[in-house]
C-alpha positions as YAML, in Angstrom:
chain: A
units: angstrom
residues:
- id: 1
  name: UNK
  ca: [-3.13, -3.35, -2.17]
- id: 2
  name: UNK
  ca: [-5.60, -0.86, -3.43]
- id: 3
  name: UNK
  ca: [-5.63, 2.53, -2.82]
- id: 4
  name: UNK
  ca: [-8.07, 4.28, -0.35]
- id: 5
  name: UNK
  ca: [-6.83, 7.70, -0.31]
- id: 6
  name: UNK
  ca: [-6.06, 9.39, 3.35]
- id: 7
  name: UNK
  ca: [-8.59, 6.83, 4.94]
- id: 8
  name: UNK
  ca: [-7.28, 5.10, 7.98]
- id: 9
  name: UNK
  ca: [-8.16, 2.28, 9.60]
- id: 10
  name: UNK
  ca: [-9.73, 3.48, 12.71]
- id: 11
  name: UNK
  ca: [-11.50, 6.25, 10.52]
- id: 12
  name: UNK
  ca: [-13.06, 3.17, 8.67]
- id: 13
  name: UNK
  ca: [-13.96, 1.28, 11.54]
- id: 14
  name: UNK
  ca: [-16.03, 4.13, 13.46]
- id: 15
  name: UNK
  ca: [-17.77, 4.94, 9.62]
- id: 16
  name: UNK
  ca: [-18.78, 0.98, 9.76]
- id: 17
  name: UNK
  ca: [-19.54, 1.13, 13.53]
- id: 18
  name: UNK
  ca: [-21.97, 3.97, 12.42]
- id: 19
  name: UNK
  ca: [-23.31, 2.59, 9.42]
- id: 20
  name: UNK
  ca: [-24.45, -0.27, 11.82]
- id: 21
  name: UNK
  ca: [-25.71, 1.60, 14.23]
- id: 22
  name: UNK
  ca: [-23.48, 1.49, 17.10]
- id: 23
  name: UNK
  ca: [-22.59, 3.12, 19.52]
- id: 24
  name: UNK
  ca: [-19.02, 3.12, 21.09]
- id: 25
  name: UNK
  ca: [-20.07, 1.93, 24.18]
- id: 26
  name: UNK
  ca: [-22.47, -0.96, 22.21]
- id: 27
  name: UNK
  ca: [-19.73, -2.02, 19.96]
- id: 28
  name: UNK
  ca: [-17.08, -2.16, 22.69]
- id: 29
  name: UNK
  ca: [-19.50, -4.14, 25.05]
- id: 30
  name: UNK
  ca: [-19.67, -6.33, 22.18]
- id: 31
  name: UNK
  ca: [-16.34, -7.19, 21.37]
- id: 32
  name: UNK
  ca: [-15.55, -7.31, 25.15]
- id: 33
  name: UNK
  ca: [-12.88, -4.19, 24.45]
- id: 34
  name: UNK
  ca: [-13.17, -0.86, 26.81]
- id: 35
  name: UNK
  ca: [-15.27, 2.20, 25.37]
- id: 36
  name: UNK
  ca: [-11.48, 4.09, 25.79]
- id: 37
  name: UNK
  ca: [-9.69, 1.42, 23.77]
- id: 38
  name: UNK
  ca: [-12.21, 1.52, 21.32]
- id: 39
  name: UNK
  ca: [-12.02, 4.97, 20.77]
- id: 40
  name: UNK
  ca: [-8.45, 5.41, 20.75]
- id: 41
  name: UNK
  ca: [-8.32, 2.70, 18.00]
- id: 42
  name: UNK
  ca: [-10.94, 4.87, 16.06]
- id: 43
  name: UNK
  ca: [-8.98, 7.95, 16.59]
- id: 44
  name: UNK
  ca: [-5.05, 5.82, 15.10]
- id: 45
  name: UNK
  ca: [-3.77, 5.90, 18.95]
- id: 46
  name: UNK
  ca: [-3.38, 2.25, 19.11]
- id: 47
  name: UNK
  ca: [-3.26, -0.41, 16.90]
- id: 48
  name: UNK
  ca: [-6.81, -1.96, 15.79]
- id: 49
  name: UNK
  ca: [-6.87, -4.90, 17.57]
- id: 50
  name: UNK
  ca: [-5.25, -8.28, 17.67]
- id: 51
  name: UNK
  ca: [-5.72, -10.86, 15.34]
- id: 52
  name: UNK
  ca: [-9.20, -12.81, 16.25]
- id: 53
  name: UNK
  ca: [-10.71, -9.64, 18.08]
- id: 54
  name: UNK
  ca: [-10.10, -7.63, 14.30]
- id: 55
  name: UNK
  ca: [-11.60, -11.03, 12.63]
- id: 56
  name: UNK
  ca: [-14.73, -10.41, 15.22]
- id: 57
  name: UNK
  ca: [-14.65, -6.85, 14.46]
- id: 58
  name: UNK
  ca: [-15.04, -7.55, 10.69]
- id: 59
  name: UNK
  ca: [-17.93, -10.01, 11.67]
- id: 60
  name: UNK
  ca: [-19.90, -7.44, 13.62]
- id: 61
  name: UNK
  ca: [-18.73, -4.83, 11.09]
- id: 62
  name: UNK
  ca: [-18.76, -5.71, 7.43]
- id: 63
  name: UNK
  ca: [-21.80, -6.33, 5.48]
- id: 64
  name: UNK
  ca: [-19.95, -6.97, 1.84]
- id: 65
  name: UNK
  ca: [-16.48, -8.89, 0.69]
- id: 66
  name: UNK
  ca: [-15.55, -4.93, -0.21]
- id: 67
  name: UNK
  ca: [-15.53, -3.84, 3.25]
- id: 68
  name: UNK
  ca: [-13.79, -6.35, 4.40]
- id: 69
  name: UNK
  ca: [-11.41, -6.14, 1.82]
- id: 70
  name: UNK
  ca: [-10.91, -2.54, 2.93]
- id: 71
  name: UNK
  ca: [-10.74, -2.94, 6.29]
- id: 72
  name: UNK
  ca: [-7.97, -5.87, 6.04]
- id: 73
  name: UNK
  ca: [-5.77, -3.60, 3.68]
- id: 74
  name: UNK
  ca: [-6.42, -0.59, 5.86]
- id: 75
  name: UNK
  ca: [-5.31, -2.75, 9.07]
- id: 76
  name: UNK
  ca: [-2.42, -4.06, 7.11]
- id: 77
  name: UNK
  ca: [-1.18, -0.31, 5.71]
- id: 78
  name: UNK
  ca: [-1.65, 0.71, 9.56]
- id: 79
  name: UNK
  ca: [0.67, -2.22, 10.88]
- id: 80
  name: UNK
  ca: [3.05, -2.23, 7.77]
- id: 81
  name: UNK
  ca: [2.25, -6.14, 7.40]
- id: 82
  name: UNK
  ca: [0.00, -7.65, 4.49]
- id: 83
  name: UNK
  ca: [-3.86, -8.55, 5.12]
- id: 84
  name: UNK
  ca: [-4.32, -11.48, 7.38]
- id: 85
  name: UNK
  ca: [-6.55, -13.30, 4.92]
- id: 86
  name: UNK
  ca: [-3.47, -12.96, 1.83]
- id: 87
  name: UNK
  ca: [-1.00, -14.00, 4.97]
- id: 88
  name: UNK
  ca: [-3.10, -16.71, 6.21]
- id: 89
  name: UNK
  ca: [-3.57, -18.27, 2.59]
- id: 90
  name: UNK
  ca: [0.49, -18.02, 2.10]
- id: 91
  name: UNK
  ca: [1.09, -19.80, 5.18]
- id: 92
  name: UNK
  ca: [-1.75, -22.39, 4.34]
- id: 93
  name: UNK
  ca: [-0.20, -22.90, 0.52]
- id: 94
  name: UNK
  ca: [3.82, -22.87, 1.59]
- id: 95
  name: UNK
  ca: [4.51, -23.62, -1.93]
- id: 96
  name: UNK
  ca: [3.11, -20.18, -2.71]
- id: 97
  name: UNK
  ca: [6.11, -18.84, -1.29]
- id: 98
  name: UNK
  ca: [8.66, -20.88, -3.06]
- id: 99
  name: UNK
  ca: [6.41, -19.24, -6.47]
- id: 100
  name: UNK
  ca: [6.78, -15.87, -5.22]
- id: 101
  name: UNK
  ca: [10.03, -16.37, -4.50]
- id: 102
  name: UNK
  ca: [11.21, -17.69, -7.63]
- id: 103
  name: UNK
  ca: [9.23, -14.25, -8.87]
- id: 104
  name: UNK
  ca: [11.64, -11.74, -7.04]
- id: 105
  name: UNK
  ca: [15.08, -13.52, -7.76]
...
């Protein structure tokens, strides 16, 4: 995963919310989400978001592959998983895991 310094994932999400021009209460209206959720996400006092209202997120949210690159290995630092799109592919490919596997033996 690359490295993006001290960022965190909510700290990303309300720089992309502004860089779109949202507002909280636009954004959360949008995604169907409460303006209080929403916020505590942005401020890292709750998790950001299940699995297809994040995917939504990054539709509203990310204009390049880079920031949704970021945003899926921020989410996944914040959660201690791996990015849904590398866990998706693994689970889509099951002989990717016999390769890796066979890498860590």
């Amino acid at each position: 995963m690359r490295s993006y310094n001290q960022t965190s994932c909510g700290t990303y999400i309300a720089e992309l919310r502004k860089e779109k021009g949202y507002t909280l209460k636009a954004l959360a209206k949008n995604m169907e989400v409460s303006v209080s959720f929403l916020s505590d996400v942005e401020r890292g006092r709750r998790k950001p978001f299940n699995r297809a209202t994040f995917k939504e997120l990054m539709v509203l949210l990310c204009k390049t592959k880079e920031q949704r690159y970021k945003l899926l290995d921020l989410r996944a630092r914040y959660t201690g998983g791996i990015p849904i799109d590398i866990e998706e592919y693994i689970i889509a490919n099951p002989q990717i895991i016999i390769e890796i596997r066979d890498k860590i033996e």
